[in-house]
C-alpha positions, 0 to 999 in steps of 0.5 A: 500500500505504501508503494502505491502512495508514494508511485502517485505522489512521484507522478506528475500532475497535469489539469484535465478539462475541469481543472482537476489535476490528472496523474500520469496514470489517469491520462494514460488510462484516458488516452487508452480509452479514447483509442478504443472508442476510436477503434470501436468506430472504425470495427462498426465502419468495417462492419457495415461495410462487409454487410453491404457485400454479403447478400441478403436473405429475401423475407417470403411468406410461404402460403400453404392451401389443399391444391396449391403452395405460394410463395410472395416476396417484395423486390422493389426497385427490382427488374423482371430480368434480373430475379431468377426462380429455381425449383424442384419438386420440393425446394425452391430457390430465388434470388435478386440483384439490387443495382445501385442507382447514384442520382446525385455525385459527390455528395456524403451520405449521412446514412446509407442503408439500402442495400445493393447487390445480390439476395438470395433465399432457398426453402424447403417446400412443405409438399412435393410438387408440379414443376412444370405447372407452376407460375410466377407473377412480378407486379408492383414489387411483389412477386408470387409464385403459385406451386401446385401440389404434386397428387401423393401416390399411394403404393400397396406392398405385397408381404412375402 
């Protein structure tokens, strides 16, 4: 205990902004905490920007009635040819490219959160069905996909 009395007595003091007296240890502390504020901004930066350049995960409702399965998604801003739809009898995959518009050149952005790029979502469908009957509908920003249900075929089985 003695050894810590007398390590603060031996340090410097220099005012902070109050113009309290701050030892050499209390800066260094400060300065340590100001440096991990800093570096926590930049990680958050870097964050945000690898999160520009994953894809995204498109949000679906999936509909489920006797005859048919279908599935909605919103894609504004979004063109016809650029959605691609994947189906097998019992998985569906879609996926969009959200391209960038820039209207307006050197400006800064306060905050950007729109994303850009690619968005993809596959799903495991709750019923086998018709590939080859199925539709899909792009209006408005909305896209629905009707999946008709495949007719389950029931199998007898002889005992040996």
């Amino acid at each position: 205990m003695n050894d810590k009395i007398k390590l603060e007595s031996s340090t410097t003091k220099q005012d902070d902004s109050a113009g309290k007296k701050k030892s050499t240890t209390e800066k260094m502390i400060d300065d340590v905490v100001k440096n991990i504020k800093e570096m926590q901004v930049d990680l958050e930066n870097k964050i945000s920007e690898y999160g520009k350049k994953v894809p995204s995960k498109l949000n679906i409702d999936l509909i489920e009635s006797r005859e048919t399965i279908t599935v909605k998604t919103d894609l504004p801003g979004v063109k016809k040819e650029d959605i691609n739809i994947e189906l097998a009898e019992s998985n569906l995959t879609i996926s969009a490219k959200f391209e960038e518009k820039i209207e307006v050149e050197d400006v800064n952005y306060l905050r950007k959160e729109r994303k850009y790029g690619e968005a993809l979502r596959s799903v495991n469908l709750p019923a086998h069905v018709i590939v080859e009957e199925s539709s899909a509908n792009f209006e408005n920003g909305v896209l629905t996909i009707n999946l008709p249900k495949a007719k389950k075929k029931k199998f007898n089985v002889e005992i040996d």
